[in-house]
C-alpha positions in Angstrom: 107.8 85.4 82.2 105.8 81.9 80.6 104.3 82.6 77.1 101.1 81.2 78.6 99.8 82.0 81.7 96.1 81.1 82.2 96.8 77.9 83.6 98.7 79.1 86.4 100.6 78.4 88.9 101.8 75.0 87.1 100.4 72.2 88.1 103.7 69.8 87.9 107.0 69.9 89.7 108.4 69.3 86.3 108.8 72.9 86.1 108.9 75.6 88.7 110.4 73.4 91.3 112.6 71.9 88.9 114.1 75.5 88.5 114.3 75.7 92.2 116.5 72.6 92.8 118.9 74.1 89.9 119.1 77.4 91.6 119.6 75.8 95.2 121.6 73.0 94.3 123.1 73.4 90.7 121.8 69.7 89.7 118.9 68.4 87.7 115.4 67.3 89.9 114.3 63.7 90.1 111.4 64.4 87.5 113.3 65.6 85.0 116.2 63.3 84.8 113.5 60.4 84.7 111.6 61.6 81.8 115.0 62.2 79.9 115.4 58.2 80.3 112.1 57.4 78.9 113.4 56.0 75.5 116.5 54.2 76.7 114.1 52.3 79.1 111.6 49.7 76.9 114.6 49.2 74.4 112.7 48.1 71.5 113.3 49.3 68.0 111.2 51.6 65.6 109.8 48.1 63.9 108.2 46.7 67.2 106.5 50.0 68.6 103.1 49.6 68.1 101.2 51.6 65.4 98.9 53.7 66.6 98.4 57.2 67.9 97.9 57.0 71.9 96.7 59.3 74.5 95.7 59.1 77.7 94.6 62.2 79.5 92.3 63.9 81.7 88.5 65.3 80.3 89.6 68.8 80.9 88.4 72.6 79.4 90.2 73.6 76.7 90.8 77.8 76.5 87.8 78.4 77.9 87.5 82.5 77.9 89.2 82.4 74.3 86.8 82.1 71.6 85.4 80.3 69.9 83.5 78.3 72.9 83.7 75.4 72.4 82.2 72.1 75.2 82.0 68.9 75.8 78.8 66.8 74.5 76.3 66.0 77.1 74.8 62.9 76.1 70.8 63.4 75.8 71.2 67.0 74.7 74.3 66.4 72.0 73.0 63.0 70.8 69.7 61.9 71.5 67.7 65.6 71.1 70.0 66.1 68.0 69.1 63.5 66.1 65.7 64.0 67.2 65.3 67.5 66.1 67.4 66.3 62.9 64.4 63.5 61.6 61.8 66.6 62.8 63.5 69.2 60.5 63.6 66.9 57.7 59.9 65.6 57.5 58.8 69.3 58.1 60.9 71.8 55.7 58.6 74.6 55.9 60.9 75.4 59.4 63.7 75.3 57.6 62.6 77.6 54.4 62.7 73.9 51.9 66.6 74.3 52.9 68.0 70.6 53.3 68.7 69.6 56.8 72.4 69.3 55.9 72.4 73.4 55.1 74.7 75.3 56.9 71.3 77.4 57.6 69.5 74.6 59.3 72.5 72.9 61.3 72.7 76.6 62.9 68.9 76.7 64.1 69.3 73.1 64.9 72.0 73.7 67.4 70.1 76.8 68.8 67.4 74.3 68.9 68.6 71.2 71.2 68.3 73.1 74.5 64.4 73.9 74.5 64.4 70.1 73.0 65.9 69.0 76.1 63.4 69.3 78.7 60.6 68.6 76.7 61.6 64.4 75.8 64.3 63.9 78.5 61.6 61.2 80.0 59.6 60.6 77.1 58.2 57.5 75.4 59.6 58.6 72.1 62.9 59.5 73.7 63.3 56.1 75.0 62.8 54.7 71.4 65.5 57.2 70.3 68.4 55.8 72.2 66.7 52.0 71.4 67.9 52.8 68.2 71.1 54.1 68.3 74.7 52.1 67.6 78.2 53.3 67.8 78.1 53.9 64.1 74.5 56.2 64.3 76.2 57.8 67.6 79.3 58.3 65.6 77.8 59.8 62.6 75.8 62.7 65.0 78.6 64.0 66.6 80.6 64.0 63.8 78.1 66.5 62.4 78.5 68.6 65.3 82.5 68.1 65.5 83.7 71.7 65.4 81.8 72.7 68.9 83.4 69.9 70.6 86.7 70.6 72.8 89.7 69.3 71.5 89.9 66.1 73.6 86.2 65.5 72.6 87.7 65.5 69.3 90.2 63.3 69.6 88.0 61.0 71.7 85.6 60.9 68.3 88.1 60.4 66.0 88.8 57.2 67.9 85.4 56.3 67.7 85.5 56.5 64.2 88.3 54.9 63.1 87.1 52.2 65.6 83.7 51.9 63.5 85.7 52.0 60.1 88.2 49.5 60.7 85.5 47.2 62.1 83.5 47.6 58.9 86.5 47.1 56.4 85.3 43.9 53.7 88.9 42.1 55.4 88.2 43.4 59.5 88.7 40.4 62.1 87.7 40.8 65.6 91.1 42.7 66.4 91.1 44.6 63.2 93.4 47.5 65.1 91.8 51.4 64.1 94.6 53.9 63.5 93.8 55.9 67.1 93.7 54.8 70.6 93.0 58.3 72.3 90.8 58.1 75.4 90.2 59.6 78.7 91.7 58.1 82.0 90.5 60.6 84.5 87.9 63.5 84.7 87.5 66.4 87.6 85.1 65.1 89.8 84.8 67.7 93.3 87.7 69.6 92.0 89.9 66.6 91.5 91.0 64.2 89.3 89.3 60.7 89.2 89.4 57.4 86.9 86.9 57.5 84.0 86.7 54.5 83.5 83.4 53.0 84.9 82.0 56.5 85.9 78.2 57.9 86.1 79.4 60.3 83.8 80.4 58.0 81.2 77.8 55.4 80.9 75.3 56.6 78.9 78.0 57.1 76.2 79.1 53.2 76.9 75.6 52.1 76.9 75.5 52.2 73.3 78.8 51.2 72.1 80.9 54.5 73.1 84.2 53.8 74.4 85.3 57.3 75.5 87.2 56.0 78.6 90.2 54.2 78.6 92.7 52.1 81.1 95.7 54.1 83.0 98.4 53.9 80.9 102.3 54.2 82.8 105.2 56.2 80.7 106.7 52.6 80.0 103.2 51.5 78.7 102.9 54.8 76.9 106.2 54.6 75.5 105.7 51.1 73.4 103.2 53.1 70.9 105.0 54.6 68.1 102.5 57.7 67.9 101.6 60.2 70.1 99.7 63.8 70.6 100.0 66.1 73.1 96.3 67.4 73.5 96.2 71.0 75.3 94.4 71.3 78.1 92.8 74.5 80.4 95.8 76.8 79.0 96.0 75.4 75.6 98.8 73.1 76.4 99.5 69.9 78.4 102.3 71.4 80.5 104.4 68.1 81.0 103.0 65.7 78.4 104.4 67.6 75.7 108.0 67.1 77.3 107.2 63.1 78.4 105.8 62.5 74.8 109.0 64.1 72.6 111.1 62.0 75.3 109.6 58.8 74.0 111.3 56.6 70.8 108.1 57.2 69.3 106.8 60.5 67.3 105.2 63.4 68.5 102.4 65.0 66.9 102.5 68.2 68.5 99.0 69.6 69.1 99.5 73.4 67.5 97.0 76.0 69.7 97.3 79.6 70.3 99.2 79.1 73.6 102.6 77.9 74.0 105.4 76.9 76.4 108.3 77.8 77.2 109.8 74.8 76.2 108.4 74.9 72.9 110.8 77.4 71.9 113.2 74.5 72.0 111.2 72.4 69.4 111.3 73.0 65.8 108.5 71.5 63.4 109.6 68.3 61.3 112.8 68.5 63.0 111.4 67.7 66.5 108.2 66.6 66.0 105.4 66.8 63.4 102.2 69.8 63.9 98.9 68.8 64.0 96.3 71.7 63.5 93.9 73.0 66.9 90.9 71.0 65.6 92.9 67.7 64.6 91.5 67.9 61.6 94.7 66.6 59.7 95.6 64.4 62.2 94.5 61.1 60.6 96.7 62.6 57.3 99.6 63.0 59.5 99.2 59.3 60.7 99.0 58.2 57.4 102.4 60.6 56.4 104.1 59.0 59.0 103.3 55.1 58.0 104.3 56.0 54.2 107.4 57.8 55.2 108.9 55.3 57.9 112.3 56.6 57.4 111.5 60.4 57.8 109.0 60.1 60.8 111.7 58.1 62.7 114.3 60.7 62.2 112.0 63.0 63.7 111.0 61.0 66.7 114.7 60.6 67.5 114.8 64.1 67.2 112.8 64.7 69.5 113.9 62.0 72.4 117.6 63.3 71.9 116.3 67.5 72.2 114.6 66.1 75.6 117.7 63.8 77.0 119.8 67.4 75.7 117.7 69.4 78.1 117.7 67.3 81.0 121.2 67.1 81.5 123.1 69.1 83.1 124.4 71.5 80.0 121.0 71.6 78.4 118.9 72.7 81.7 121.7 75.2 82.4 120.7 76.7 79.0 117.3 76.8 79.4 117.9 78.0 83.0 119.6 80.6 81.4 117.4 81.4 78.5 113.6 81.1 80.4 114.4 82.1 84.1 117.7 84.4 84.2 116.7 85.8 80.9 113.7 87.1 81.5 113.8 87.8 85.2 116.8 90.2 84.1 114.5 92.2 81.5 111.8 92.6 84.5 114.5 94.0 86.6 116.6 96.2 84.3 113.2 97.9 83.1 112.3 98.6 86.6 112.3 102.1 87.6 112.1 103.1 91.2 109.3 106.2 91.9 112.5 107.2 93.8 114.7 108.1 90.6 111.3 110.0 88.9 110.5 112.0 92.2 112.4 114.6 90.8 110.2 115.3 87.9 106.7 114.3 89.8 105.3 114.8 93.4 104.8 110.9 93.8 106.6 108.8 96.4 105.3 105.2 96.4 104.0 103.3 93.2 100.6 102.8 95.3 100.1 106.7 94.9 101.2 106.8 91.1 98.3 104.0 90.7 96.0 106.1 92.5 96.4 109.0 91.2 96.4 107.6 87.2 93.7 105.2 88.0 92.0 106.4 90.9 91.1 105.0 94.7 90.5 101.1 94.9 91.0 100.4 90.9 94.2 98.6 91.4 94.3 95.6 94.2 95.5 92.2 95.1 93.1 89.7 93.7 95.0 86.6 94.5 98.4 86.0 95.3 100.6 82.0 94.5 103.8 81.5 95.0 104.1 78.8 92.3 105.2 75.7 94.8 102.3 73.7 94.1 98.8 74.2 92.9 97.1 74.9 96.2 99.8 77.6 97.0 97.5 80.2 96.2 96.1 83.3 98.6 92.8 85.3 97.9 93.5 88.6 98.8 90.4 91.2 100.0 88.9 92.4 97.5 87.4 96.4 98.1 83.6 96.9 97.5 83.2 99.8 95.2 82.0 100.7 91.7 84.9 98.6 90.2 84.7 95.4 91.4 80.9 95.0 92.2 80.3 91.7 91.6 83.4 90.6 91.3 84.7 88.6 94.6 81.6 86.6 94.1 82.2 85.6 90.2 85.8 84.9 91.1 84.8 82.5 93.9 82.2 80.6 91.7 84.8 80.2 89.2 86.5 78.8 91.1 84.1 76.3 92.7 84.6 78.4 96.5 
Protein backbone atom coordinates (compact mmCIF):
# COMPACT_ATOMS: atom_id res chain seq x y z
CA UNK A 1 0.00 0.00 0.00
CA UNK A 2 3.30 2.58 1.04
CA UNK A 3 5.99 2.67 -1.85
CA UNK A 4 8.45 1.78 1.01
CA UNK A 5 7.97 -0.70 3.38
CA UNK A 6 11.13 -1.76 5.23
CA UNK A 7 10.77 0.56 7.83
CA UNK A 8 7.62 -0.56 9.01
CA UNK A 9 5.11 -0.11 10.90
CA UNK A 10 5.80 3.86 10.93
CA UNK A 11 7.29 5.04 13.61
CA UNK A 12 5.21 8.60 13.87
CA UNK A 13 1.58 9.28 14.40
CA UNK A 14 1.98 11.70 11.62
CA UNK A 15 0.78 9.11 9.50
CA UNK A 16 -1.16 5.92 10.15
CA UNK A 17 -2.98 7.43 12.99
CA UNK A 18 -3.41 10.58 11.27
CA UNK A 19 -5.47 8.48 8.66
CA UNK A 20 -7.38 7.02 11.56
CA UNK A 21 -8.73 10.25 13.08
CA UNK A 22 -9.90 11.21 9.34
CA UNK A 23 -11.72 8.03 8.97
CA UNK A 24 -13.28 8.20 12.55
CA UNK A 25 -13.80 11.65 12.76
CA UNK A 26 -13.61 13.34 9.30
CA UNK A 27 -11.08 16.13 10.78
CA UNK A 28 -7.33 16.68 10.59
CA UNK A 29 -5.04 15.20 13.78
CA UNK A 30 -3.22 17.47 16.15
CA UNK A 31 0.20 16.56 14.40
CA UNK A 32 -0.64 17.43 11.26
CA UNK A 33 -2.40 20.71 11.61
CA UNK A 34 0.80 21.86 13.70
CA UNK A 35 3.36 21.05 11.19
CA UNK A 36 1.13 22.92 8.46
CA UNK A 37 1.63 26.15 10.78
CA UNK A 38 5.30 25.81 10.91
CA UNK A 39 6.09 28.83 8.58
CA UNK A 40 3.42 31.17 9.73
CA UNK A 41 4.93 30.82 13.24
CA UNK A 42 8.69 32.56 13.48
CA UNK A 43 7.37 35.31 10.98
CA UNK A 44 10.57 36.41 9.62
CA UNK A 45 11.33 37.06 6.06
CA UNK A 46 13.53 35.20 3.42
CA UNK A 47 16.48 38.03 4.22
CA UNK A 48 16.71 37.19 8.07
CA UNK A 49 16.64 33.17 7.84
CA UNK A 50 19.90 32.13 8.54
CA UNK A 51 22.17 30.72 5.77
CA UNK A 52 23.09 27.53 6.28
CA UNK A 53 21.95 24.02 5.53
CA UNK A 54 20.68 22.38 9.03
CA UNK A 55 19.97 18.97 10.24
CA UNK A 56 19.49 17.54 13.21
CA UNK A 57 18.76 13.83 13.40
CA UNK A 58 19.28 10.58 14.78
CA UNK A 59 22.73 8.24 13.93
CA UNK A 60 20.62 5.70 12.29
CA UNK A 61 21.31 2.64 9.35
CA UNK A 62 20.63 3.70 6.12
CA UNK A 63 19.08 0.69 3.62
CA UNK A 64 20.86 -1.68 5.18
CA UNK A 65 19.99 -5.15 3.17
CA UNK A 66 20.16 -2.94 -0.18
CA UNK A 67 23.52 -2.78 -1.56
CA UNK A 68 25.95 -1.24 -1.62
CA UNK A 69 26.82 -1.69 2.27
CA UNK A 70 27.60 0.95 3.35
CA UNK A 71 28.63 1.89 7.76
CA UNK A 72 29.35 4.17 9.96
CA UNK A 73 33.17 4.84 10.87
CA UNK A 74 34.40 3.42 14.00
CA UNK A 75 37.00 5.55 15.23
CA UNK A 76 40.43 3.57 15.72
CA UNK A 77 39.60 1.26 12.84
CA UNK A 78 38.28 4.07 10.21
CA UNK A 79 40.84 6.78 11.29
CA UNK A 80 43.66 5.86 13.32
CA UNK A 81 44.60 2.15 11.54
CA UNK A 82 43.74 3.93 8.19
CA UNK A 83 46.10 6.39 8.23
CA UNK A 84 48.38 3.95 9.73
CA UNK A 85 48.34 1.43 7.07
CA UNK A 86 48.29 4.56 4.60
CA UNK A 87 52.13 5.91 5.79
CA UNK A 88 52.96 1.81 5.73
CA UNK A 89 51.88 1.34 2.12
CA UNK A 90 53.59 4.36 1.08
CA UNK A 91 57.17 3.83 2.53
CA UNK A 92 56.92 0.03 1.33
CA UNK A 93 55.52 -0.10 -2.53
CA UNK A 94 56.59 -3.42 -3.24
CA UNK A 95 52.93 -4.40 -1.42
CA UNK A 96 51.33 -2.37 -3.53
CA UNK A 97 53.02 -3.43 -7.03
CA UNK A 98 55.06 0.52 -7.16
CA UNK A 99 51.13 1.54 -7.51
CA UNK A 100 50.80 5.06 -5.59
CA UNK A 101 48.89 4.83 -2.44
CA UNK A 102 46.25 7.04 -3.95
CA UNK A 103 45.47 4.02 -6.73
CA UNK A 104 42.23 2.88 -6.85
CA UNK A 105 44.22 -0.63 -6.51
CA UNK A 106 45.78 0.17 -3.29
CA UNK A 107 42.76 2.17 -1.44
CA UNK A 108 40.88 -1.34 -2.15
CA UNK A 109 43.63 -3.67 -0.29
CA UNK A 110 43.88 -0.83 2.10
CA UNK A 111 40.35 -1.02 3.20
CA UNK A 112 40.50 -4.94 3.17
CA UNK A 113 43.39 -4.19 5.27
CA UNK A 114 42.20 -1.98 8.44
CA UNK A 115 40.50 -4.95 10.23
CA UNK A 116 43.57 -7.31 10.80
CA UNK A 117 45.33 -3.71 11.56
CA UNK A 118 42.95 -3.29 14.24
CA UNK A 119 43.83 -5.75 16.88
CA UNK A 120 47.33 -5.67 16.28
CA UNK A 121 47.96 -1.45 17.52
CA UNK A 122 44.62 -0.83 19.29
CA UNK A 123 46.99 -0.48 22.58
CA UNK A 124 50.19 0.24 21.10
CA UNK A 125 52.93 2.79 21.69
CA UNK A 126 52.93 3.73 18.11
CA UNK A 127 49.16 3.91 18.08
CA UNK A 128 49.09 6.32 20.85
CA UNK A 129 51.51 8.60 18.72
CA UNK A 130 49.09 8.22 15.93
CA UNK A 131 46.12 9.90 17.42
CA UNK A 132 48.94 12.57 19.22
CA UNK A 133 49.10 13.60 15.87
CA UNK A 134 45.99 13.95 14.46
CA UNK A 135 43.75 17.52 14.01
CA UNK A 136 40.32 18.11 12.67
CA UNK A 137 41.92 18.90 9.38
CA UNK A 138 44.28 15.37 9.26
CA UNK A 139 40.93 13.56 10.66
CA UNK A 140 39.00 15.35 7.90
CA UNK A 141 41.22 14.62 5.12
CA UNK A 142 41.13 10.48 6.09
CA UNK A 143 37.64 10.01 6.00
CA UNK A 144 37.15 12.00 3.23
CA UNK A 145 39.21 9.44 1.40
CA UNK A 146 37.02 6.80 2.55
CA UNK A 147 33.70 8.91 1.99
CA UNK A 148 31.75 6.64 -0.33
CA UNK A 149 31.54 3.61 2.43
CA UNK A 150 30.17 5.97 4.87
CA UNK A 151 26.17 6.04 5.47
CA UNK A 152 24.56 8.96 4.30
CA UNK A 153 24.31 10.83 7.70
CA UNK A 154 28.07 10.06 8.11
CA UNK A 155 28.19 11.91 5.04
CA UNK A 156 26.55 14.71 5.86
CA UNK A 157 28.14 14.76 9.29
CA UNK A 158 31.71 15.08 7.17
CA UNK A 159 30.74 17.46 4.98
CA UNK A 160 30.18 19.64 7.98
CA UNK A 161 33.45 18.92 9.20
CA UNK A 162 34.80 20.17 6.16
CA UNK A 163 33.29 23.09 5.46
CA UNK A 164 33.96 23.84 9.23
CA UNK A 165 37.91 23.26 8.52
CA UNK A 166 37.67 25.43 5.14
CA UNK A 167 35.97 28.34 6.37
CA UNK A 168 38.21 28.45 9.43
CA UNK A 169 41.28 28.39 7.09
CA UNK A 170 39.97 31.13 4.63
CA UNK A 171 43.06 34.20 4.39
CA UNK A 172 39.72 36.63 5.78
CA UNK A 173 38.15 33.70 8.60
CA UNK A 174 37.39 35.41 12.18
CA UNK A 175 36.60 33.29 15.05
CA UNK A 176 32.74 33.00 13.87
CA UNK A 177 33.68 32.61 10.26
CA UNK A 178 30.14 30.59 9.66
CA UNK A 179 30.83 27.13 7.16
CA UNK A 180 28.06 26.63 4.75
CA UNK A 181 26.58 23.28 6.72
CA UNK A 182 25.41 22.82 10.22
CA UNK A 183 24.37 18.97 9.96
CA UNK A 184 24.87 17.02 13.14
CA UNK A 185 23.58 14.24 15.18
CA UNK A 186 21.25 14.87 18.28
CA UNK A 187 20.51 11.33 19.26
CA UNK A 188 21.78 7.81 18.56
CA UNK A 189 20.08 4.20 19.47
CA UNK A 190 21.53 3.26 22.60
CA UNK A 191 19.52 -0.33 24.11
CA UNK A 192 17.10 0.00 21.34
CA UNK A 193 16.26 3.57 21.89
CA UNK A 194 16.89 6.84 21.14
CA UNK A 195 19.40 8.90 23.30
CA UNK A 196 21.18 12.51 23.20
CA UNK A 197 24.62 12.47 21.40
CA UNK A 198 25.82 14.90 22.68
CA UNK A 199 28.42 14.13 25.40
CA UNK A 200 28.18 10.28 24.66
CA UNK A 201 30.98 7.40 25.12
CA UNK A 202 30.35 6.83 21.65
CA UNK A 203 31.24 10.11 20.53
CA UNK A 204 34.32 11.13 22.32
CA UNK A 205 36.97 9.84 20.67
CA UNK A 206 35.82 11.69 17.52
CA UNK A 207 35.57 15.02 19.90
CA UNK A 208 38.89 14.40 21.33
CA UNK A 209 40.51 15.66 18.36
CA UNK A 210 38.45 18.38 17.15
CA UNK A 211 35.37 16.26 15.62
CA UNK A 212 32.10 17.85 16.28
CA UNK A 213 29.74 15.08 14.99
CA UNK A 214 27.09 15.84 17.76
CA UNK A 215 25.07 18.70 17.90
CA UNK A 216 22.34 20.53 20.44
CA UNK A 217 18.43 19.52 20.09
CA UNK A 218 17.09 21.71 17.86
CA UNK A 219 12.81 22.49 18.24
CA UNK A 220 10.83 23.01 14.75
CA UNK A 221 10.72 26.84 15.66
CA UNK A 222 14.62 26.63 16.08
CA UNK A 223 14.76 24.58 13.03
CA UNK A 224 12.66 26.67 11.16
CA UNK A 225 14.96 30.08 11.43
CA UNK A 226 17.68 28.35 8.97
CA UNK A 227 16.92 28.99 5.37
CA UNK A 228 18.35 25.41 4.24
CA UNK A 229 17.48 22.16 4.92
CA UNK A 230 17.88 18.27 3.97
CA UNK A 231 15.86 15.56 4.68
CA UNK A 232 18.57 12.67 5.28
CA UNK A 233 16.85 9.11 4.89
CA UNK A 234 17.06 6.91 7.44
CA UNK A 235 16.58 2.72 8.03
CA UNK A 236 14.01 2.76 5.00
CA UNK A 237 15.73 5.29 2.88
CA UNK A 238 13.55 8.11 4.01
CA UNK A 239 12.95 10.22 7.09
CA UNK A 240 9.23 9.52 7.35
CA UNK A 241 8.07 12.92 8.97
CA UNK A 242 11.16 15.23 8.45
CA UNK A 243 10.59 15.36 4.95
CA UNK A 244 6.91 16.76 5.57
CA UNK A 245 8.20 19.21 8.80
CA UNK A 246 11.13 20.44 6.52
CA UNK A 247 8.93 21.41 3.10
CA UNK A 248 6.58 23.06 5.86
CA UNK A 249 9.21 25.44 6.81
CA UNK A 250 9.78 29.17 4.97
CA UNK A 251 13.10 27.87 4.28
CA UNK A 252 14.14 25.33 1.17
CA UNK A 253 14.22 21.88 1.10
CA UNK A 254 16.86 19.91 -0.32
CA UNK A 255 15.26 16.73 -0.78
CA UNK A 256 17.58 13.79 -0.13
CA UNK A 257 16.84 11.61 -3.52
CA UNK A 258 17.34 7.52 -2.52
CA UNK A 259 15.83 4.54 -3.98
CA UNK A 260 12.87 4.49 -1.49
CA UNK A 261 10.09 6.87 -1.37
CA UNK A 262 6.92 8.03 0.34
CA UNK A 263 3.85 8.32 -0.18
CA UNK A 264 3.85 11.81 0.18
CA UNK A 265 6.43 12.27 -2.19
CA UNK A 266 4.09 11.75 -4.96
CA UNK A 267 2.76 15.16 -3.93
CA UNK A 268 6.28 16.89 -4.45
CA UNK A 269 7.56 17.93 -7.67
CA UNK A 270 11.47 18.72 -8.11
CA UNK A 271 12.29 22.66 -8.45
CA UNK A 272 8.79 23.23 -8.05
CA UNK A 273 8.66 21.95 -4.37
CA UNK A 274 11.89 21.51 -3.39
CA UNK A 275 15.35 21.16 -4.88
CA UNK A 276 17.10 17.11 -5.23
CA UNK A 277 20.17 16.32 -3.82
CA UNK A 278 21.77 13.06 -5.10
CA UNK A 279 21.99 9.61 -2.41
CA UNK A 280 25.70 10.38 -1.66
CA UNK A 281 25.29 14.30 -1.18
CA UNK A 282 27.75 14.71 -3.43
CA UNK A 283 26.21 17.84 -5.11
CA UNK A 284 24.88 19.08 -2.13
CA UNK A 285 27.51 21.88 -1.42
CA UNK A 286 26.65 22.90 -5.50
CA UNK A 287 23.11 23.03 -4.64
CA UNK A 288 23.90 25.41 -1.61
CA UNK A 289 25.79 27.45 -3.63
CA UNK A 290 22.74 27.47 -6.59
CA UNK A 291 20.57 28.53 -4.02
CA UNK A 292 22.68 31.68 -2.59
CA UNK A 293 23.34 32.88 -6.41
CA UNK A 294 19.69 32.41 -7.34
CA UNK A 295 17.89 34.06 -4.25
CA UNK A 296 14.86 34.79 -6.13
CA UNK A 297 14.32 31.20 -7.65
CA UNK A 298 15.28 29.14 -4.45
CA UNK A 299 12.70 31.27 -2.45
CA UNK A 300 9.95 30.54 -4.88
CA UNK A 301 10.56 27.03 -4.33
CA UNK A 302 10.72 27.09 -0.58
CA UNK A 303 7.31 28.76 -0.72
CA UNK A 304 6.37 26.11 -2.78
CA UNK A 305 6.86 23.83 -0.71
CA UNK A 306 5.44 25.47 2.75
CA UNK A 307 2.12 26.22 0.70
CA UNK A 308 1.96 22.09 -0.86
CA UNK A 309 2.28 21.24 3.03
CA UNK A 310 -0.33 23.87 4.59
CA UNK A 311 -2.57 22.49 1.12
CA UNK A 312 -2.32 19.00 2.54
CA UNK A 313 -3.06 19.60 5.99
CA UNK A 314 -6.21 21.15 5.60
CA UNK A 315 -9.13 19.75 5.37
CA UNK A 316 -9.49 19.60 1.26
CA UNK A 317 -5.89 18.59 0.83
CA UNK A 318 -5.85 15.49 3.45
CA UNK A 319 -9.24 14.49 1.95
CA UNK A 320 -7.27 14.09 -1.37
CA UNK A 321 -4.59 12.34 -0.24
CA UNK A 322 -6.98 10.28 1.94
CA UNK A 323 -8.47 9.55 -1.13
CA UNK A 324 -5.50 8.98 -3.40
CA UNK A 325 -3.01 6.79 -0.67
CA UNK A 326 -5.65 4.96 1.52
CA UNK A 327 -9.09 4.55 -0.34
CA UNK A 328 -7.22 4.23 -3.54
CA UNK A 329 -5.27 1.57 -2.99
CA UNK A 330 -7.17 -0.34 -0.36
CA UNK A 331 -9.88 -0.51 -3.29
CA UNK A 332 -7.25 -2.18 -5.90
CA UNK A 333 -6.43 -4.81 -3.03
CA UNK A 334 -10.01 -5.54 -2.71
CA UNK A 335 -11.44 -5.50 -6.24
CA UNK A 336 -8.43 -7.93 -7.26
CA UNK A 337 -9.42 -10.26 -4.56
CA UNK A 338 -10.80 -13.42 -5.59
CA UNK A 339 -12.41 -15.70 -3.14
CA UNK A 340 -11.22 -19.71 -3.44
CA UNK A 341 -15.05 -19.83 -3.30
CA UNK A 342 -15.81 -18.38 -6.91
CA UNK A 343 -12.62 -20.72 -8.43
CA UNK A 344 -13.96 -23.99 -6.58
CA UNK A 345 -15.63 -24.73 -9.58
CA UNK A 346 -12.68 -25.16 -11.72
CA UNK A 347 -10.20 -26.67 -8.79
CA UNK A 348 -10.73 -29.04 -5.74
CA UNK A 349 -9.43 -26.29 -3.26
CA UNK A 350 -11.62 -24.78 -0.56
CA UNK A 351 -9.49 -22.50 1.71
CA UNK A 352 -6.48 -20.34 0.45
CA UNK A 353 -4.32 -22.27 3.26
CA UNK A 354 -4.82 -25.50 1.03
CA UNK A 355 -4.12 -23.59 -2.37
CA UNK A 356 -0.72 -22.53 -0.49
CA UNK A 357 -0.11 -25.92 0.45
CA UNK A 358 -0.62 -27.55 -2.29
CA UNK A 359 1.53 -24.94 -4.72
CA UNK A 360 4.16 -24.46 -2.17
CA UNK A 361 3.94 -27.31 0.04
CA UNK A 362 3.48 -28.09 4.10
CA UNK A 363 4.87 -25.29 6.42
CA UNK A 364 6.47 -23.01 3.45
CA UNK A 365 3.97 -20.23 3.91
CA UNK A 366 3.43 -18.85 7.79
CA UNK A 367 2.92 -15.91 10.00
CA UNK A 368 6.38 -14.42 10.79
CA UNK A 369 5.15 -11.34 12.57
CA UNK A 370 2.05 -9.65 12.70
CA UNK A 371 1.66 -5.14 13.55
CA UNK A 372 -1.23 -3.49 13.45
CA UNK A 373 0.46 -0.13 12.60
CA UNK A 374 -0.72 1.87 16.02
CA UNK A 375 2.62 2.41 17.15
CA UNK A 376 5.94 0.94 16.87
CA UNK A 377 5.77 -1.65 19.57
CA UNK A 378 2.41 -2.90 18.10
CA UNK A 379 4.05 -5.79 16.65
CA UNK A 380 3.34 -9.81 17.32
CA UNK A 381 5.93 -12.65 16.59
CA UNK A 382 3.97 -15.34 15.36
CA UNK A 383 5.39 -19.27 15.82
CA UNK A 384 7.48 -19.93 13.46
CA UNK A 385 7.44 -24.10 12.25
CA UNK A 386 10.77 -26.00 12.43
CA UNK A 387 11.38 -27.60 9.15
CA UNK A 388 13.78 -27.54 6.19
CA UNK A 389 12.43 -23.97 5.32
CA UNK A 390 12.93 -22.00 8.06
CA UNK A 391 16.03 -23.66 9.85
CA UNK A 392 17.64 -21.04 11.23
CA UNK A 393 15.41 -18.65 10.78
CA UNK A 394 13.40 -17.66 14.18
CA UNK A 395 16.79 -17.28 15.62
CA UNK A 396 18.31 -14.74 12.83
CA UNK A 397 14.98 -12.85 13.03
CA UNK A 398 15.24 -12.50 16.82
CA UNK A 399 18.93 -11.29 16.68
CA UNK A 400 17.96 -8.84 14.24
CA UNK A 401 16.03 -7.62 16.05
CA UNK A 402 18.08 -7.40 19.31
CA UNK A 403 15.37 -10.19 21.15
Amino acid sequence: MFPSIIAMPMPSSHHLLCFKTWTTSNTVCEQLRAVGEIGNEIGLEWGDLIPQVVWRGTDFSFLARVPPVLIKPQFQERLINWSQHLTMEDKTTKKTGGQPASDAATKKRRHNYVRKLAAETKTTHVNKQIRARFTKATAVESLMEQYAHLLPRWKAALLTADAEVKASSQPTATDDAQPWADMRFSNYIHSGHKADARGAKDYREWESIGLDITGDHKSLEALARYKYHVDLGGGGGTTWSGTIEKLAMPGLLFHHFTPTKDYVHDWMTPWVHYVPVSSDLLDLKEKFDWAESHPIQAKKIADEGTKLMQFLTSPEGYAQMYQKNIVEPLRRVIEAYQPVSIVYRQTHWRTWREVLQEIEGDDVWFSLIKCSGISVRSCEIGEIPDNKYTKGASRQYMAGHGK
